[in-house]
N, C-alpha and C positions, 0 to 999 in steps of 0.2 A: 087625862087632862093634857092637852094642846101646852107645851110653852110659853106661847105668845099671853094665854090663860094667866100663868103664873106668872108672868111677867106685871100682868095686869093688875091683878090682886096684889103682887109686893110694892108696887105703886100706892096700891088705896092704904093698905098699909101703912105704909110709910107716911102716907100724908093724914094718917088719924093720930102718927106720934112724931111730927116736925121734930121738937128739938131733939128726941134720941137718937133718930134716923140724922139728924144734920150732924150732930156730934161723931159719932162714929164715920160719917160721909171722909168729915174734915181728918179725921186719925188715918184713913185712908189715902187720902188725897195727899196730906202732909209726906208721905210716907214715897209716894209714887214722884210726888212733885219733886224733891230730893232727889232722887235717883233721875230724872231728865233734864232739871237743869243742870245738875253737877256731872254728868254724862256729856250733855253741851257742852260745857264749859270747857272741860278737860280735853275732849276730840279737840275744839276749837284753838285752844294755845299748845297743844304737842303740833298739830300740823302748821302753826305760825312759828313756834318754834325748829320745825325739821326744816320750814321756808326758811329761815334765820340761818341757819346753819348751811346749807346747800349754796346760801346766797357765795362765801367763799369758794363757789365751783365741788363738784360730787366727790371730784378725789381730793379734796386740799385738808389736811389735818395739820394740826398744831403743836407749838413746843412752848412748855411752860420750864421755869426754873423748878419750881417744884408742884406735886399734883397741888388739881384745885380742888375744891368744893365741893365734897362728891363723890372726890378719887381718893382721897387721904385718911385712912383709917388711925393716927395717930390722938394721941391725946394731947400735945401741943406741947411738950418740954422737949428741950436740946438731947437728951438722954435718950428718951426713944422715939425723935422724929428726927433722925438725921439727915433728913432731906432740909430741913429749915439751915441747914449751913452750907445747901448747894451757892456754887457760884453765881452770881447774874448772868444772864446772855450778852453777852456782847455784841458791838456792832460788826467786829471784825469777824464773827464766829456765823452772824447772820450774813455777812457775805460770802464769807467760805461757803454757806450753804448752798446758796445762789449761784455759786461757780457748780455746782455737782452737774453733771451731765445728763442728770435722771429728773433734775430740778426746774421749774418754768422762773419761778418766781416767788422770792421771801420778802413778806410785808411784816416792818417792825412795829410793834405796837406796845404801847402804856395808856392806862386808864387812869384818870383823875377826875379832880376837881376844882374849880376855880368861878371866884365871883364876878360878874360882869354888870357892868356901867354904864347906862348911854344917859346923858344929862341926868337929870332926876328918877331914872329907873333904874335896880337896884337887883337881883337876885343871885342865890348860889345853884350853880347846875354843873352836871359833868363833862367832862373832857376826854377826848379821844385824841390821842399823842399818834400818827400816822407817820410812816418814811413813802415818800409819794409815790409809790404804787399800789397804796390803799384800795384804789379804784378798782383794781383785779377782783378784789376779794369781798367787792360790796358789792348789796343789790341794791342800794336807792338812787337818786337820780341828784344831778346839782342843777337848777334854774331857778334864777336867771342867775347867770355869773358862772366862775367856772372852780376846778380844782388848784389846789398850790403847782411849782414844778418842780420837778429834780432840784434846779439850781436855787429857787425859794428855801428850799427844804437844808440843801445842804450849807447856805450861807446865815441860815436862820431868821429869814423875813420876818416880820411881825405881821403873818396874814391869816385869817381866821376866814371857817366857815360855820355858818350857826342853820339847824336847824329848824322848821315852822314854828316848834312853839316857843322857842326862844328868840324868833323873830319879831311872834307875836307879843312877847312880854316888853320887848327893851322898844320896838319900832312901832308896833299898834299896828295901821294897814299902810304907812309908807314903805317906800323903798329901803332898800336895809344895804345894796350893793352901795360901794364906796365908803359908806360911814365908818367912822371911826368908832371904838367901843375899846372902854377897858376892861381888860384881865389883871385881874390882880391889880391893879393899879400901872399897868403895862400897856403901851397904847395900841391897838391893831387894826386893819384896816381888813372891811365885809370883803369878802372878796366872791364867795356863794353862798346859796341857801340850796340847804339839803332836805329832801323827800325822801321819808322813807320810815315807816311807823312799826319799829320790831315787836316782836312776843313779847308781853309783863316779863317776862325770863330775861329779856336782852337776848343779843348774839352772846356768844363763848366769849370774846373777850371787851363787850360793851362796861360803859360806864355806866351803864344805867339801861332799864328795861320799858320797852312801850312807845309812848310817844312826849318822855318827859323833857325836858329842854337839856341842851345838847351842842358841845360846840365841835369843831374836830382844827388842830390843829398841827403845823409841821412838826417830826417829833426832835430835828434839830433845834426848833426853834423853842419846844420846850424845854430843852435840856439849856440855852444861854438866857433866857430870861424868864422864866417859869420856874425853877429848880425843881424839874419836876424826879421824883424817885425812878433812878434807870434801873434797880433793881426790880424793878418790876416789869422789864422788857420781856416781852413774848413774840412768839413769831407765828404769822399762817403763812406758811409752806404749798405749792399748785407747784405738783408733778406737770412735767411734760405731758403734753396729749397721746397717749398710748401709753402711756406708763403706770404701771399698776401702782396702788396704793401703798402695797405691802414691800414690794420691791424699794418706792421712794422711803418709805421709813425706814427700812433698813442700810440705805444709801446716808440717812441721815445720821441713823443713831453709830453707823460705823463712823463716819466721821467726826461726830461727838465726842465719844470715846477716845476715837483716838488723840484728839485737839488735846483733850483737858487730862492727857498718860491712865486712862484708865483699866487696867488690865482686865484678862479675862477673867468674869466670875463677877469681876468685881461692882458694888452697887453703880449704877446711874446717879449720876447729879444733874439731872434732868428727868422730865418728861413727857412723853409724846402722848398726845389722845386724835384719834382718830375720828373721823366722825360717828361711824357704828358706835364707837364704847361711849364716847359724847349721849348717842342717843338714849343707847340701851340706860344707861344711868339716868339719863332724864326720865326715862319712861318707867323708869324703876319707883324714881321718888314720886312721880305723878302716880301711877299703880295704886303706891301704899296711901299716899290722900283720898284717892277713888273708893280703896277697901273701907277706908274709914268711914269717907260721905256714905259709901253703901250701909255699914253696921246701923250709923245713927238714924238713917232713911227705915231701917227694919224696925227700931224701935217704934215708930210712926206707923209701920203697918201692925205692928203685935199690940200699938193700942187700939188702932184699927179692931182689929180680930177679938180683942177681948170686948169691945161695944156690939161688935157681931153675935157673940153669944149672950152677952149679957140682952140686946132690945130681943134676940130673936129668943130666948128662956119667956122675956115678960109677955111675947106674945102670942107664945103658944100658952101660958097662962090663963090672957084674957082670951084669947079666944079656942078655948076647954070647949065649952056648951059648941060653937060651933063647928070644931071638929067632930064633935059627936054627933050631929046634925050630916054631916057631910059622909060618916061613915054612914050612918043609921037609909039613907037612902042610897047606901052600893058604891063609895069611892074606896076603893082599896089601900091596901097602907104603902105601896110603892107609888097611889096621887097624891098621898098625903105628903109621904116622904120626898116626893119632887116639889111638892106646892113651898112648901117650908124653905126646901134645899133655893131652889129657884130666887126666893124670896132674899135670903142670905148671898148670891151671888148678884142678884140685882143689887144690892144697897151697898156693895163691895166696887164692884163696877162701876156704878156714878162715881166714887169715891176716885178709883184711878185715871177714869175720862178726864174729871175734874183737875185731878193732878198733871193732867200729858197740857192740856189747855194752858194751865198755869206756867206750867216747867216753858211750852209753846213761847207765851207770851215774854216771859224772863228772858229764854233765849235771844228772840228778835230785840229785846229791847235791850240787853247789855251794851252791845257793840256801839247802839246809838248814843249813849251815852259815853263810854268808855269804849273809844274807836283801838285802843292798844290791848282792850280782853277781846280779842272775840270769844264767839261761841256759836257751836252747828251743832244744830240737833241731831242727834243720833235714834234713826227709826224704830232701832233692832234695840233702846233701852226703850222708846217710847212703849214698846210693843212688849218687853219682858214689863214693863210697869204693869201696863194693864193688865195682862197676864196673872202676873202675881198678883193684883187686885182680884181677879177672878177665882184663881186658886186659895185664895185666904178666905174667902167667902165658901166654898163648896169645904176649907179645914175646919173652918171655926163653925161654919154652918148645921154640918151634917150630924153633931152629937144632939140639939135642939129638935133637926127636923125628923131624927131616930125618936126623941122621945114623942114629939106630937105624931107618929104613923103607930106609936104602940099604948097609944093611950085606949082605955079601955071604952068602948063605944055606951055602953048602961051607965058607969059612973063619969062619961062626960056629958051625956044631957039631965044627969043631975044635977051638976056642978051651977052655983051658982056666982 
């Protein structure tokens, strides 16, 4: 028996028993469709994420007062996290840094929050507290209008940059350059509007992740009419060009140390994340959600696989008499045993076609919706999908189409 044969017939099959064949299609496809979107998804925000991260230049790593999110294996008491009673960074300490010779340039940063105001509109979004050379270490764009300057920053102007969708909330489709808007109840004058729609994740030291509304402000100017928490000052740090990565940490944390008397041996009240360990820990946590979406996606193929045995049991049932038929004129039990098998990888196969189409569709359509998740299809899940659809049809298959090739050819054209 040809293939294409059995192809044929699992077809007719399948269409003398619609709902079982559809039931099991759907446990299949559920199953495969899971593992392509959630494959998309995850390529799609780690590579807007490593974009996120890179945007600070390839060698630039960061100093936090204490690990973040991530890094911090403590249980959160003073007793055994005694990082929680490091110093703040200072301003004076972020220039020292900026003098190091191995150093291009340290951008201070604090993330917040703050409500803003323009006549009758009305929302809370977050804040990004910048010392004005921000710009080094961003990849979006300001237009129309431009950035703060040193001297904005350092007399604490009251000048604010917001956003697209915070433009779009407080202004609608006018001009948003020159107006006035309140913070907090603090008056500030547009001075840009910023482009630039990060990872759901945010950058490393973002207020907020995507393309949520978003103000950016001098970080002088938060610290005299903001009260915003300097405790929370962190710094991205861009090596010199030619200067190695590992060499500028180590230029920094010697001079840390030594700032703040701390001897050899002694802990850190600081610390530094690199971008590598940045990622690796992103890709760590993304990983373990992947293994998980992957676990629950199998239970959708193992209900899959048990409809495989259960339609393919009832029809090697009903059709007894015409396996007997089929032997009784010379098909041997290796046609039998393909006809069946074939059958079971066919109704397996639609099932993950179904699911790649699906997962297909989901993909292209997230982003259009939610321009801040992307998602890119990944070929080589698309391709273990169907795969493993195929393979779960020839597992679950092959104990069904064992018993119809050894069915006894005398008492199947008895059978009634």
């Amino acid at each position: 028996m040809h293939a294409l044969e059995g192809v044929a017939i699992a077809i007719d099959s399948m269409r003398a028993n619609k709902a079982r064949a559809a039931l099991t299609i759907l446990g299949v496809a559920i199953g495969v469709f899971v593992v392509v979107a959630l494959s998309s998804v995850v390529r799609g925000i780690n590579e807007s994420f490593a974009r996120d991260v890179e945007a600070a230049g390839p060698t630039s790593f960061f100093v936090y007062r204490r690990p973040i999110s991530g890094f911090n294996s403590c249980d959160g008491t003073e007793d055994t996290c005694p990082e929680r009673r490091n110093p703040p960074i200072t301003n004076d300490e972020a220039l020292g840094i900026g003098r190091l010779p191995s150093i291009y340039a340290v951008t201070q940063h604090v993330a917040g929050g703050s409500s803003f105001k323009y006549h009758d509109r009305q929302l809370n979004a977050g804040v990004e507290y910048y010392s004005s050379n921000w710009t080094d270490v961003d990849g979006g764009d300001i237009y129309p209008g431009r950035s703060f300057t040193y001297t904005e920053d350092q007399t604490g102007a009251r000048v604010v940059i917001i956003n697209d969708k915070l433009a779009e909330t407080l202004f609608g489709d006018s001009d948003p350059i020159d107006k006035h808007i309140l913070v907090d109840g603090v008056d500030f004058a547009v001075i840009g509007l910023y482009h630039y729609t990060a990872s759901p994740m945010g950058t490393p030291t973002s207020a907020g992740g995507g393309d949520s509304p978003k103000a950016i402000i001098p970080l002088e100017t938060g610290r005299r009419h903001l009260r915003i928490w300097v405790g929370g000052n962190n710094l991205i740090v861009k090596p010199l060009a030619g200067v190695l990565v590992d060499e500028a940490v180590d230029d920094v944390t010697a001079y840390l140390r030594g700032r703040r008397g701390l001897k050899p041996g002694a802990r850190a009240t600081f610390d530094i994340v690199t971008q590598d360990k940045l990622l690796a820990t992103y890709n760590k946590l993304f990983g373990t959600f992947f293994v998980v979406g992957i676990a629950l996606s199998s239970v959708g193929l193992l209900v899959g696989g048990v409809g495989v045995i259960a339609i393919m049991m009832i029809s090697v049932t009903e059709r007894t008499r015409e396996i007997g038929v089929r032997k009784a004129i010379g098909a041997r039990k290796r046609d039998i045993l393909l006809q069946f098998t074939l059958e079971a990888i066919t109704l397996t196969a639609l099932g993950g076609v179904l699911g790649v189409l699906v997962g297909a569709i989901i993909t292209w359509t997230i982003p259009a919706i939610w321009s801040s998740l992307p998602a890119r299809m990944s070929f080589f899940w698309a391709a273990f999908g169907l795969g493993s659809a195929a393979a779960e049809g020839l597992l679950f298959g092959i104990y069904p189409a064992w018993k119809a090739a050894n069915l006894d050819p005398i008492e199947s054209l008895r059978y009634e």
